[in-house]
N, C-alpha and C positions, 0 to 999 in steps of 0.2 A: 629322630624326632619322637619326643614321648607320647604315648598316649594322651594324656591332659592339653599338651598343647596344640594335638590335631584338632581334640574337642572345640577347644576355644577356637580354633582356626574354623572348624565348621559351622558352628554356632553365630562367628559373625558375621560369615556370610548369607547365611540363611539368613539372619536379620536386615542384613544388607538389602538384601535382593526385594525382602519384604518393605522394609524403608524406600526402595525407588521406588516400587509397582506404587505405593500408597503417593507418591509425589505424579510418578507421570502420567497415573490411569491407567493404564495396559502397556506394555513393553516386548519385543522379540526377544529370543535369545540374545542373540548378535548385540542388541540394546543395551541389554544387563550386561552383558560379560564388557563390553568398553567403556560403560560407565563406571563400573566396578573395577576394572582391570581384574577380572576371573575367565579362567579357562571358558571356554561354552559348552565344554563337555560337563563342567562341574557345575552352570549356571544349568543346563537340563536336567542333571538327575538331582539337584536340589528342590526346583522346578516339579518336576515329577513326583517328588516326595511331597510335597507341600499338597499338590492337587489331590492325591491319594487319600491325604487327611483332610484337605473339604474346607485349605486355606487361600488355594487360588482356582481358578476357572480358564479354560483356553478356550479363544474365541477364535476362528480359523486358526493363525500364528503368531497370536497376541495373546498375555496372560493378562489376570488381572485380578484385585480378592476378590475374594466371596463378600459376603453381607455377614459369615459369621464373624466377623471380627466387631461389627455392629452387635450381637447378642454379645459377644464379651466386654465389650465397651457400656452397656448396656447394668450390664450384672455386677462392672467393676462401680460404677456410677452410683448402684443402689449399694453401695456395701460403703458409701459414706453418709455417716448417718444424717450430717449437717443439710443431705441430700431430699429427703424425706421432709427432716423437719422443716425447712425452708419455703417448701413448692407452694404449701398454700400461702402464706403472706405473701411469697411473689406474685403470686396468682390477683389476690387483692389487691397489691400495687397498683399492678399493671392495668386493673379495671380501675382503680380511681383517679389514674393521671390519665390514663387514654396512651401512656409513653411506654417505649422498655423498660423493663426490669431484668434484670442479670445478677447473678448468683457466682463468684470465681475465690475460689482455692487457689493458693499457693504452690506447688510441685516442681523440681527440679530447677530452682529460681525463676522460675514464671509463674504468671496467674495461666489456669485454667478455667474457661469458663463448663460451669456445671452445670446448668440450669439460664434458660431465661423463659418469659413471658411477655408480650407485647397487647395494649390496648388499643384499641379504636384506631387511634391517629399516630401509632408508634412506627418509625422506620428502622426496619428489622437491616441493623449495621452490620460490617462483617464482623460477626461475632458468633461464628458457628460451636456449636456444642462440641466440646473436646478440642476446641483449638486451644493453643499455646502462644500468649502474651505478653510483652514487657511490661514491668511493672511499674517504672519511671514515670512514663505518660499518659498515664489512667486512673481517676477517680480510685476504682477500684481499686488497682497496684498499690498507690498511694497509701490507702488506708491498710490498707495489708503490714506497707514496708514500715509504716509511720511504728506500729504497735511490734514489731522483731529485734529480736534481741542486736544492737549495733555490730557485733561479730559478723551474726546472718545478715544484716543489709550488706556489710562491706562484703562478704563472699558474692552476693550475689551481684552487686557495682561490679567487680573483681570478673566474676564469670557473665557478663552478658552486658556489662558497659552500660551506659547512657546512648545509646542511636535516636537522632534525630527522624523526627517521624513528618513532622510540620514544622513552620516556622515560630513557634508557639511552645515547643518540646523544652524541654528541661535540660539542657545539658551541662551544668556546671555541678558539681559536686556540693560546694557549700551552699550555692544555693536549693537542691535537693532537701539537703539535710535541716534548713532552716526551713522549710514547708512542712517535712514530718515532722516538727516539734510543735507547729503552727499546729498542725492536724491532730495531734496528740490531745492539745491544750483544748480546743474546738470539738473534736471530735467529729470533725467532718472532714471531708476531701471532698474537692471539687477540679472538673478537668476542663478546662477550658481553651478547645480545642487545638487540645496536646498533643493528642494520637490519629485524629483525622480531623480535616479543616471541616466547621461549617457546625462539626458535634459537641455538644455540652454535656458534663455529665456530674454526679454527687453522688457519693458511697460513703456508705458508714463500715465501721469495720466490726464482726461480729466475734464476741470471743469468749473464751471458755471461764471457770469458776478465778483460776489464776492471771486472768489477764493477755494471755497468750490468743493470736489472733488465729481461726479457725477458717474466716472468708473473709467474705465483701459482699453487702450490697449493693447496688446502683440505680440509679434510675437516668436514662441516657434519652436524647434527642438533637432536634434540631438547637445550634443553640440564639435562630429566631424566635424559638419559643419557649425553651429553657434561661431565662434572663428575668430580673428585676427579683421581686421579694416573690414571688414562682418557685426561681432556683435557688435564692440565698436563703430561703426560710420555710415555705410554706412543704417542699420536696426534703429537704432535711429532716423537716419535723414526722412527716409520713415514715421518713427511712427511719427514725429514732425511734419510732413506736410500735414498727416492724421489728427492728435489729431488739425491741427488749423480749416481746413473745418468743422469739426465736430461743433468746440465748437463758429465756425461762423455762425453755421449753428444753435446751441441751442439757442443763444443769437437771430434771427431774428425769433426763433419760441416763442419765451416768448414774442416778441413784443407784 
């Protein structure tokens, strides 16, 4: 076996091992190695390697990460710049509806959310910082997919399908594709309790000098209270006049 493909051979396990502990919370050896199907001699001294470097913790016979993965998570988050110029309009939002506001990038065919802020009366949804979402069922996703090149929508269909989330979810293809042209035209996306029952939400899509779409904004809630000209007009117009400082504000930092 060559050198190169030991590398890769160890490399993925290390990542491996690193990908369960981040799912199960702490893990035994015995745990990794049958989840993984790896030796448990090989799950310890990778194990052993990682703690050395200050990437996992043993608690009696249980590993688990560190929080330094939270500082590089952290450092990765500020080195998008869309990250920065964002926070304060989201910040504003989120005080003038009293609702969430959320901030999500596109990455590996998912939205990522990067940022949110919540006012007064917002209920903070699962929508943890750094998780990883389909884009079908969401406001946000929506306005993202609406403005990508049709190549990158069909890859991303391709790689991570239409999954039903509620009974609300989108799952026909033409009918997908006849919303992001609605949405294009409009320039809004609105979800209407797509991705979880009960949530409303509307995003505008924010994009660069060439049209090319950089994020989403959102503004999410109950959709008790998210309805009538609220959600169809008065939240659109807040998001349109955020999404234009934003994307004046991208354009004088690419100067």
């Amino acid at each position: 076996m060559s050198s190169d493909t030991t590398d890769r051979q160890t490399g993925s396990k290390i990542l491996g091992i690193i990908s369960a502990l981040n799912e199960r919370g702490e893990a035994g050896v015995t745990e990794l190695a049958e989840q993984l199907d790896i030796a448990k001699s090989t799950v310890h001294y990778h194990l052993d390697t990682l703690r050395k470097e200050g990437f996992v913790v043993k608690d009696s016979k249980k590993y688990r990460l560190t929080l330094r993965f939270m500082e590089m998570g952290e450092r990765v988050r500020r080195r998008i710049p869309l990250y920065d110029i964002a926070k304060d309009e989201i910040d504003t939002l989120a005080a003038q509806t009293g609702e969430l506001v959320i901030l999500m990038v596109e990455e590996q065919c998912l939205g990522v959310y990067l940022y949110k802020a919540g006012g007064k009366g917002a209920i903070d949804v699962d929508a943890p910082i750094g998780r990883f979402a389909t884009l079908h069922n969401r406001a946000l996703g929506k306005a993202i997919l609406a403005h990508l090149d049709q190549s990158r929508v069909e890859e991303i269909l391709a790689k991570r399908g239409l999954p039903r989330t509620t009974p609300r979810t989108t799952v026909d293809r033409e009918q997908l594709f006849e919303e992001l042209e609605r949405i294009r035209n409009e320039d809004i996306a609105f979800n209407r309790e797509e991705a979880i029952e009960g949530l409303h939400g509307v995003a505008v899509p924010i994009l660069d000098a060439d049209g090319n779409p950089l994020g989403a904004i959102s503004i999410a809630g109950p959709a008790k209270r998210l309805e009538g000209e609220t959600f169809t007009e008065r939240y659109p117009t807040l998001l349109s006049k955020s999404r234009n400082v934003i994307e004046l504000n991208v354009q004088h930092t690419d100067r």
